[in-house]
C-alpha positions in Angstrom: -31.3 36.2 63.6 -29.7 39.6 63.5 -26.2 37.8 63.0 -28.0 35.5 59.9 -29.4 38.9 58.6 -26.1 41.4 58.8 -24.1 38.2 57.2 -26.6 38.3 54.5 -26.2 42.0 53.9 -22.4 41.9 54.2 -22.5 39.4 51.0 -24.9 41.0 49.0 -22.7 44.4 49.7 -18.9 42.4 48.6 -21.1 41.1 45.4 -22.2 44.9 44.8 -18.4 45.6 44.9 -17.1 42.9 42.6 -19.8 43.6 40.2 -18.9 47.3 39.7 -15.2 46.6 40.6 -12.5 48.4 37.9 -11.1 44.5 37.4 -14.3 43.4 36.2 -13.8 42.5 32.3 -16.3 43.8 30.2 -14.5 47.2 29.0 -16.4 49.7 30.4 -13.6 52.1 30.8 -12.6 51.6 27.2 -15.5 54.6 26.1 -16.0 57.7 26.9 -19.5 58.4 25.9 -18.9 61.4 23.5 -16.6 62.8 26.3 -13.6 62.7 24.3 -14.9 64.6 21.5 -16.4 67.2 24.1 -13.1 68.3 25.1 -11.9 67.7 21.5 -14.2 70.9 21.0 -13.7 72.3 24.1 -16.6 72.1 25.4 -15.2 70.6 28.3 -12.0 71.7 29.5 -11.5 71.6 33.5 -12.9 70.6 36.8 -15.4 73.1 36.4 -17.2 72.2 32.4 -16.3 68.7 33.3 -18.9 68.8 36.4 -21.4 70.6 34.1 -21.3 67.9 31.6 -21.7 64.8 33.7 -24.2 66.4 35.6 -26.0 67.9 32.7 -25.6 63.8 31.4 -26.9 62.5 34.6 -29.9 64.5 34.7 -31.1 64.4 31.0 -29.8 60.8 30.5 -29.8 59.0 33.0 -32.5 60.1 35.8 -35.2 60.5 33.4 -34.6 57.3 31.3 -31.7 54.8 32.0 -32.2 54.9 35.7 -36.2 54.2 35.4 -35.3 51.7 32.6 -33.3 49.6 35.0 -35.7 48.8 37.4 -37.6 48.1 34.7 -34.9 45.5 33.9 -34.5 44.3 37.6 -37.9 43.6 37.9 -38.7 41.6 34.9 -35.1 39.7 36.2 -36.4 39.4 39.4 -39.7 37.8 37.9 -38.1 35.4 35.9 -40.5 37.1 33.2 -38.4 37.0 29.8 -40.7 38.5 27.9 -40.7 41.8 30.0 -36.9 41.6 30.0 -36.6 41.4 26.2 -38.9 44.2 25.7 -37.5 46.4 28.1 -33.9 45.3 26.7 -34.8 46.4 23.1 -36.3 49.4 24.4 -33.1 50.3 26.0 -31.0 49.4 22.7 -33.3 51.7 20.7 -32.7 54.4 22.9 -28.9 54.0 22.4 -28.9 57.1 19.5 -25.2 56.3 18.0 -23.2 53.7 16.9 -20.5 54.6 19.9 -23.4 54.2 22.6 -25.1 51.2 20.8 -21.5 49.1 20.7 -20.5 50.1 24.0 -23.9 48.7 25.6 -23.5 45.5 23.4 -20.0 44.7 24.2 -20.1 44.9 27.4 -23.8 43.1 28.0 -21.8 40.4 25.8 -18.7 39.8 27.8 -20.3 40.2 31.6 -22.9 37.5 30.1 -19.7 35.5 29.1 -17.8 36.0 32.6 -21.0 35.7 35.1 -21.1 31.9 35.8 -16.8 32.1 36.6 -18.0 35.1 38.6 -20.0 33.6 40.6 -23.1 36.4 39.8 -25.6 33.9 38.2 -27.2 31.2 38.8 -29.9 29.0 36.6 -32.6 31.4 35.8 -30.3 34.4 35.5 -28.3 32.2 33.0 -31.5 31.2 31.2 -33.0 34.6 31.1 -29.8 36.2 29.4 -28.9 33.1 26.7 -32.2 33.2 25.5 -31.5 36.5 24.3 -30.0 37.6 21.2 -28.5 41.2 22.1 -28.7 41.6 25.9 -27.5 44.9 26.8 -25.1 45.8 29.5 -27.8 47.1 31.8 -29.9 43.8 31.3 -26.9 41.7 32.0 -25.8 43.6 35.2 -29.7 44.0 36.3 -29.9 39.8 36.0 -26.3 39.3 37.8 -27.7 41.7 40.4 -31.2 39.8 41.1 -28.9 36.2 40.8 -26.6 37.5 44.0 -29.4 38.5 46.0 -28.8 42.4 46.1 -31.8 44.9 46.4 -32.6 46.6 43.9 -32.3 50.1 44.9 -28.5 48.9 45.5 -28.1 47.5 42.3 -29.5 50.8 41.0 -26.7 52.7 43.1 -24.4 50.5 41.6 -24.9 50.8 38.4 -25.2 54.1 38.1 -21.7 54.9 40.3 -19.9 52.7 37.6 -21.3 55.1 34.9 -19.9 58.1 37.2 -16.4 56.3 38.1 -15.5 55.5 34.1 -16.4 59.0 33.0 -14.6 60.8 36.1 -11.8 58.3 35.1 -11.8 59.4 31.5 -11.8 63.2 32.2 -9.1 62.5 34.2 -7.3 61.1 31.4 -8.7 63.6 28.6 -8.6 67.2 30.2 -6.7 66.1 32.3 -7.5 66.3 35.7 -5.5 65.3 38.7 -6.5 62.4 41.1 -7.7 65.2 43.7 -9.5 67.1 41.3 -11.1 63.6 40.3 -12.4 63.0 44.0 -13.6 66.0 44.1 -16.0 65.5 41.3 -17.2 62.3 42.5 -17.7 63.9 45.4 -19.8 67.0 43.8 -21.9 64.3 41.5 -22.4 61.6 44.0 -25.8 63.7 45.2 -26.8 63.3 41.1 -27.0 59.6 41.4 -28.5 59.5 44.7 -31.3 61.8 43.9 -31.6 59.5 40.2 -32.2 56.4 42.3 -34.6 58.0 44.5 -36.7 58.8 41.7 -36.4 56.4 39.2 -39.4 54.1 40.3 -41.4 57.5 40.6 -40.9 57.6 36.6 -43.9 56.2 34.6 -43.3 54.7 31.0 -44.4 57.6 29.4 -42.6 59.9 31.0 -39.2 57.8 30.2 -37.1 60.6 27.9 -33.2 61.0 26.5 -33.8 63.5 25.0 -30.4 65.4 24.9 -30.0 66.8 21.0 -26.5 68.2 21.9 -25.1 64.9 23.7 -25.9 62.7 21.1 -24.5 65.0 18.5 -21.0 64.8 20.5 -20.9 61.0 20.5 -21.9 60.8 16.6 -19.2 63.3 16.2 -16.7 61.5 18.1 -17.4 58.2 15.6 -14.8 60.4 13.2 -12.1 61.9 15.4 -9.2 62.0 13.8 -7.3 60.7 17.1 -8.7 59.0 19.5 -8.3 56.9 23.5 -11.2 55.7 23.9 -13.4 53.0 21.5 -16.0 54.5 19.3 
């Protein structure tokens, strides 16, 4: 039995990994989130602004409303319950406050829906749950793939929210820039951010889901116009 069960773990954990693995196609390291324009301004500059801004991200963003909103996702996944997963997918869209954030969530919902069955992260319902809608977002997508391979969903959680940390380590690397060591060493400084979002984020009741983070939002607007520009917008 213990053999049966650490086999079982070991798959869920390699589908964790190809679902938040760089070769994955759906473009998430093609934004930046307003990050671009941040050090346009800069606002972010080195190792040391670039931590403050992911973590100030993390904590206003996405511990007190995408992380909470993803088990919200999971669960209604989990359920089979389309009409909870459509709800909470809209919610998530409306909460998307620019055009950069609200493509970028679109895009890549669209193409991991496209490349899930070749994947191997689906299977009937999951498939059925995400056709059915119009404008799954990427978090809706990823939640479904999740609950199709079998993973947990505080792992999924974890999982989700290190691909958000990787791509936006990866694009201050490329935008300050930062070296590769420097780069570890802010995963390594923000890594206790995401662990202490995932912890929390089924403490989080719906009304106490917020984004609000006036200055953030203003950065990504801004970035919409940049005269040059890496990343999409």
């Amino acid at each position: 039995m213990q053999a049966t069960r650490t086999r079982m773990l070991n798959a869920a954990l390699l589908r964790v990994l190809q679902l938040v693995s760089p070769s994955m196609p759906v473009g998430g390291f093609s934004y930046s989130q307003g990050l671009e324009h941040a050090v346009e301004r800069g606002i972010v500059r080195d190792r040391a602004s670039a931590s403050n801004w992911l973590r100030e991200q993390s904590t206003l963003n996405l511990a007190r409303n995408d992380a909470p909103l993803f088990c919200r996702l999971f669960d209604a996944a989990q359920a089979n319950d389309a009409a909870a997963l459509a709800r909470w997918n809209r919610y998530w869209l409306a909460t998307r406050e620019t055009q950069e954030l609200r493509a970028e969530t679109l895009n890549m919902g669209a193409a991991l829906r496209r490349i899930l069955p070749d994947a191997g992260l689906s299977n009937a319902a999951v498939l059925a749950l995400l056709n059915a809608m119009h404008e799954p977002c990427y978090s809706t997508a990823f939640a479904c793939a999740a609950t199709g391979a079998g993973m947990m969903r505080e792992a999924a959680l974890c999982a989700y929210l290190w691909a958000w940390l990787e791509s936006q380590v990866l694009a201050a690397m490329k935008l300050v820039p930062l070296g590769q060591s420097a780069g570890q060493g802010l995963l390594n400084e923000l890594i206790p951010d995401i662990e202490r979002a995932a912890a929390n984020a089924a403490l989080i009741g719906d009304e106490d889901l917020t984004n609000f983070a006036p200055g953030f939002a203003i950065i990504s607007a801004q970035h919409e116009t940049q005269y040059s520009r890496l990343f999409r917008s």
